[in-house]
MDTraj code that builds the backbone (N, CA, C; nanometers):
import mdtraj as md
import numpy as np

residues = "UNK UNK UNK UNK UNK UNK UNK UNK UNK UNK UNK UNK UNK UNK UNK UNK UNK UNK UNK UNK UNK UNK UNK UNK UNK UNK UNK UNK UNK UNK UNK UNK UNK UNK UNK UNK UNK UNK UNK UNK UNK UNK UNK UNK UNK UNK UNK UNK UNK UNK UNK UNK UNK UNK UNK UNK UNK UNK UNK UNK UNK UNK UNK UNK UNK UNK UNK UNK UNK UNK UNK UNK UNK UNK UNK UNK UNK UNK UNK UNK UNK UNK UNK UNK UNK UNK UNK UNK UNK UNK".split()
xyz = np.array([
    [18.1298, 11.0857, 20.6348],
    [18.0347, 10.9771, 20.6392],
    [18.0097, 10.9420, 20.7858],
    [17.9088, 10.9043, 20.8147],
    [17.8743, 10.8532, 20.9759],
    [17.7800, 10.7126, 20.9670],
    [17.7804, 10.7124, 21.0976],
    [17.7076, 10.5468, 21.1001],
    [17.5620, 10.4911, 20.9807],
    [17.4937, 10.6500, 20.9807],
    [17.3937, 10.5991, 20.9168],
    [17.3934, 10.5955, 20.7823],
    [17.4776, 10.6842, 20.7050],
    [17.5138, 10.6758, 20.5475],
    [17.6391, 10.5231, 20.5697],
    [17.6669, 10.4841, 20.6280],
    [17.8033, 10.3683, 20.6640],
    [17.6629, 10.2757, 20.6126],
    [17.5591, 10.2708, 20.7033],
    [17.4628, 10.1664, 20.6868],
    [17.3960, 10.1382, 20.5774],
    [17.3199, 10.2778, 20.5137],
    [17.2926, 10.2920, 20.3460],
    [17.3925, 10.2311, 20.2509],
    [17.5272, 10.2906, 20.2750],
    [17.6410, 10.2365, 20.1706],
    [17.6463, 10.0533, 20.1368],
    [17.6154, 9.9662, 20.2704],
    [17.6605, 9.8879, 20.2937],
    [17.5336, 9.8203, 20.2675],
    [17.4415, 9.8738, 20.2813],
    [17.2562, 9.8064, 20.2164],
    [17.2519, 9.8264, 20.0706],
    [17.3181, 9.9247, 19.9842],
    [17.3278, 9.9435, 19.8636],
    [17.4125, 9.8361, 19.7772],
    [17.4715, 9.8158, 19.8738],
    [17.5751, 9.7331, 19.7684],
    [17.5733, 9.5915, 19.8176],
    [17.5112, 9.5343, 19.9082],
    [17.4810, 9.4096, 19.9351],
    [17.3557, 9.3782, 19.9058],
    [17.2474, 9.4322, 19.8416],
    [17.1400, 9.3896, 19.8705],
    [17.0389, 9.3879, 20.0296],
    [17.1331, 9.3751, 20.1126],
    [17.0616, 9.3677, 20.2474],
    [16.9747, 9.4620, 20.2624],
    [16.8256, 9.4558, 20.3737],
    [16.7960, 9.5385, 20.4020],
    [16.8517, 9.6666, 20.5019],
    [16.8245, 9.8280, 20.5235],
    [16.8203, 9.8894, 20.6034],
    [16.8986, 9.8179, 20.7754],
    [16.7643, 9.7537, 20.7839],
    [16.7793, 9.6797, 20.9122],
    [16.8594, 9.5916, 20.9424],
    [16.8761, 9.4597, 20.8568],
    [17.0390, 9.3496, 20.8413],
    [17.1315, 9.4335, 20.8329],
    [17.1537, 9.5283, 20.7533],
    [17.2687, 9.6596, 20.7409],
    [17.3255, 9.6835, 20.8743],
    [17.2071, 9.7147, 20.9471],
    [17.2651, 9.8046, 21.0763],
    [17.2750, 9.7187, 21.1756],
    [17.2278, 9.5903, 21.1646],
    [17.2504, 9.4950, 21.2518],
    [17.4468, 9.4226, 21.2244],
    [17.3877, 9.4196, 21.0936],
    [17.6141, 9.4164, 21.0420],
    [17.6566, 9.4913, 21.0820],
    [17.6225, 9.5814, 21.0816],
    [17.7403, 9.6888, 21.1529],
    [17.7822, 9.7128, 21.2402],
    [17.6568, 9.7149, 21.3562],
    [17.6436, 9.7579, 21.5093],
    [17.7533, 9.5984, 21.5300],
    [17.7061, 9.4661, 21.4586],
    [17.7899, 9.3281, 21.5231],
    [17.9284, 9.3939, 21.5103],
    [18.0025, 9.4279, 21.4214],
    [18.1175, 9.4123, 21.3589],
    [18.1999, 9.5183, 21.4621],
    [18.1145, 9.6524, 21.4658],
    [18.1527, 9.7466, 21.6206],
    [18.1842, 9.6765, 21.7423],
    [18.0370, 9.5776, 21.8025],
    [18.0547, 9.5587, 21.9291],
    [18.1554, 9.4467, 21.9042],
    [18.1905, 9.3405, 21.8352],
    [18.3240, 9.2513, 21.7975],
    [18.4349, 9.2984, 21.8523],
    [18.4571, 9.3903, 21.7477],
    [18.5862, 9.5091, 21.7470],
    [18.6101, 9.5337, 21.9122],
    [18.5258, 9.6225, 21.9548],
    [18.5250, 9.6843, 22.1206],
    [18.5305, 9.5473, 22.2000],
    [18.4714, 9.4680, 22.1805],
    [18.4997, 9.3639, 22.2785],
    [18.6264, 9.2832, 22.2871],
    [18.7274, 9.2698, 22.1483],
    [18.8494, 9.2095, 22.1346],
    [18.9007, 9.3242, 22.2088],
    [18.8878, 9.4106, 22.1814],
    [18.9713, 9.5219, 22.2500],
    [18.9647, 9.5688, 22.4330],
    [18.8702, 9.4905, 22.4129],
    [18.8473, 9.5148, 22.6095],
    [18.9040, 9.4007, 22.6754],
    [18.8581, 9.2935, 22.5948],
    [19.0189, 9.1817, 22.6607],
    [19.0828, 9.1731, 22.6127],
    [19.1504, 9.3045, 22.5463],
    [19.3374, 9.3390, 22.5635],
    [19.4068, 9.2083, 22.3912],
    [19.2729, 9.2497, 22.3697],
    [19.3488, 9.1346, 22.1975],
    [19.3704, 9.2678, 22.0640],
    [19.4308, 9.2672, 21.9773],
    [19.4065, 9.3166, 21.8592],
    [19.3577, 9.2915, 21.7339],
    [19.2760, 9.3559, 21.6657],
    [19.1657, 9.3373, 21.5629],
    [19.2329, 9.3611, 21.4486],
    [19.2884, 9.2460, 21.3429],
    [19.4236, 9.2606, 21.2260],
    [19.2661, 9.2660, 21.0959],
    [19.2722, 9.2994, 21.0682],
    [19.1689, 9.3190, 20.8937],
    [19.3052, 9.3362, 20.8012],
    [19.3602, 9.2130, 20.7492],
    [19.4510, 9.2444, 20.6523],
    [19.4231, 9.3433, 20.5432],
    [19.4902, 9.4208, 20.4850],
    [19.4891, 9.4946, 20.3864],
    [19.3937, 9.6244, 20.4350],
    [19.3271, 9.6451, 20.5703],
    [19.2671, 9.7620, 20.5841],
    [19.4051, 9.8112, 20.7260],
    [19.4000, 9.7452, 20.8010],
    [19.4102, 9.7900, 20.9329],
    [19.4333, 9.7238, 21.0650],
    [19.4893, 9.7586, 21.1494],
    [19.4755, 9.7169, 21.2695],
    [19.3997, 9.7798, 21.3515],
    [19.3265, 9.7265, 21.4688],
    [19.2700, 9.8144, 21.6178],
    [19.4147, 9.7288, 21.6989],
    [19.4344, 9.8390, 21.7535],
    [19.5177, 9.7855, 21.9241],
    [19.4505, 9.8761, 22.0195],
    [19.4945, 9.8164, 22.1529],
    [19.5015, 9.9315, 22.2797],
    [19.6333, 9.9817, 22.2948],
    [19.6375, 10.1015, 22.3297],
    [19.7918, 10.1640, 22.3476],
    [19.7974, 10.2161, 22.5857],
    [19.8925, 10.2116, 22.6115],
    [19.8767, 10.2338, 22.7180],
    [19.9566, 10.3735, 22.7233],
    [19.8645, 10.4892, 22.7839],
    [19.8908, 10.5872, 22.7818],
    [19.9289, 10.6408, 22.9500],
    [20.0188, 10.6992, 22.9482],
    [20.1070, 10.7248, 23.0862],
    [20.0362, 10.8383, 23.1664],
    [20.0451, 10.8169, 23.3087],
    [19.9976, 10.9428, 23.3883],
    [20.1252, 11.0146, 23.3813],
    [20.0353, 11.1266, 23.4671],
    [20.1702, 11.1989, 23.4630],
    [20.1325, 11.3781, 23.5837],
    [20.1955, 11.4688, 23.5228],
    [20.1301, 11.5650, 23.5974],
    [20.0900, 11.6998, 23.4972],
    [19.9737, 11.7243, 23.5174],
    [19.9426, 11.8821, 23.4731],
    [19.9198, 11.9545, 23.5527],
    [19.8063, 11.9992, 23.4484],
    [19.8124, 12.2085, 23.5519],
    [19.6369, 12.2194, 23.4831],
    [19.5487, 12.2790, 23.5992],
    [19.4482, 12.2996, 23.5282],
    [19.4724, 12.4353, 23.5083],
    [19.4511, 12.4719, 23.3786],
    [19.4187, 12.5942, 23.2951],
    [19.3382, 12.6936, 23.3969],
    [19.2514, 12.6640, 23.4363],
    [19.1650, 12.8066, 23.5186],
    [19.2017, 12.8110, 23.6275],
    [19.2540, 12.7605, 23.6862],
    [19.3363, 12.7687, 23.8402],
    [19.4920, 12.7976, 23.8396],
    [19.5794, 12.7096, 23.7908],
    [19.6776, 12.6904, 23.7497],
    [19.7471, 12.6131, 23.8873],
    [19.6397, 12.5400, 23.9412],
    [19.6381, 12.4155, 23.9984],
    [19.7012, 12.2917, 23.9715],
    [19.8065, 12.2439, 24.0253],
    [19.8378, 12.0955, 23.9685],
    [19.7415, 12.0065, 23.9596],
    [19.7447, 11.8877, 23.9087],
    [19.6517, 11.7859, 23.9560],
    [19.7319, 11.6692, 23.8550],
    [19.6891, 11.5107, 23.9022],
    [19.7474, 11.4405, 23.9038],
    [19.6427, 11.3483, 23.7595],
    [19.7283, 11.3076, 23.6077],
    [19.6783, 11.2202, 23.5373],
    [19.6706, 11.0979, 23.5586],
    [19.5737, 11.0372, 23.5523],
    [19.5731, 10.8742, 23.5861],
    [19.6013, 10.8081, 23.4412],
    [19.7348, 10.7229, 23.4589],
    [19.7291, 10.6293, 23.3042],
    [19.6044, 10.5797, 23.2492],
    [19.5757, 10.5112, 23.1454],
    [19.4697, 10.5119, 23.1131],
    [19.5250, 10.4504, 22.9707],
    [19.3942, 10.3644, 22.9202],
    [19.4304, 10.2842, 22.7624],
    [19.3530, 10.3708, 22.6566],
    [19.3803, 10.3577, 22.5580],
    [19.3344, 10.4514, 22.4135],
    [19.3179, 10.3324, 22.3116],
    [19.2231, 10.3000, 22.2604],
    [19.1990, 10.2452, 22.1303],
    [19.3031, 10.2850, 22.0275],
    [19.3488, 10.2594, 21.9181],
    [19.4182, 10.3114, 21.8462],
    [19.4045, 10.2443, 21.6852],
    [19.4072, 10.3037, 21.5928],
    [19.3981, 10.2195, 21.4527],
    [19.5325, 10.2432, 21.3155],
    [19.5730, 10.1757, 21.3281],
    [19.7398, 10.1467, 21.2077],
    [19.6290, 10.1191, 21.0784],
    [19.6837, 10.1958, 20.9705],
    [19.6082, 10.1917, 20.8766],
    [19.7503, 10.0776, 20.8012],
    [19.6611, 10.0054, 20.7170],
    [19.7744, 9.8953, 20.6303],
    [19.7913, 9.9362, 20.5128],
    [19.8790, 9.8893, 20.4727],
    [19.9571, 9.9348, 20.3355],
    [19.8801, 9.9404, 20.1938],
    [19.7700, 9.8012, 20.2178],
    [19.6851, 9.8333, 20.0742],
    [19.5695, 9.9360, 20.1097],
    [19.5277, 10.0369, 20.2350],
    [19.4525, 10.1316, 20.2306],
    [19.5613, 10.2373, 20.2182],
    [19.6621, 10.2311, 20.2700],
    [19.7273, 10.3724, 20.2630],
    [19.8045, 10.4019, 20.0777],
    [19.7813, 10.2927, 19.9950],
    [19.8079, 10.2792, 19.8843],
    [19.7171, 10.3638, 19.7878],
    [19.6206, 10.2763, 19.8551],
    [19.4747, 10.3478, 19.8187],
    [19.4505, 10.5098, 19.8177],
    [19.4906, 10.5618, 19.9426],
    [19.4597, 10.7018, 19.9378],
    [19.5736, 10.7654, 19.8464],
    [19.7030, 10.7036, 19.8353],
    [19.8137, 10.7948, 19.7802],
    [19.8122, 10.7853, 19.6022],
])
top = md.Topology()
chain = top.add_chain()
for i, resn in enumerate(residues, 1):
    res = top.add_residue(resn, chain, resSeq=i)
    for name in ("N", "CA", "C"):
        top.add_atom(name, md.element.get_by_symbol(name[0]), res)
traj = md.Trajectory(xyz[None], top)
């Protein structure tokens, strides 16, 4: 499924139009990304969590050279699925 059947699904079963659809949606995205850019987490009981995770530098190797080069830490979005979705799938 992708954003635009996400939007159909969610116009089908609310009544909303097309357009309110994708306007819910796109809000509920940029929400999400914005708790998450000032460093908060997004709890949806019974679906899920969003956090940021802080991911470590470190050192590799580029593949076509076999060049070191240096990783810069860096944050990752991340999503904990909750117990009444993971119920759901099992």
């Amino acid at each position: 499924m992708n954003k635009n059947d996400l939007i159909q699904q969610l116009s089908d079963r609310t009544g909303l139009g097309k357009t309110e659809a994708a306007k819910a949606v796109d809000g509920v995205f940029d929400v999400i990304a914005d708790a998450l850019k000032a460093g908060d987490e997004v709890r949806l009981t019974g679906f899920g969590v969003f956090v940021v995770a802080q991911r470590a530098g470190g050192k590799g190797r580029n593949p076509q050279t076999g060049q070191e080069i240096t990783i810069k830490p860096s944050k990752q979005p991340r999503f904990r699925a909750g117990k009444q979705l993971k119920d759901m799938l099992n």
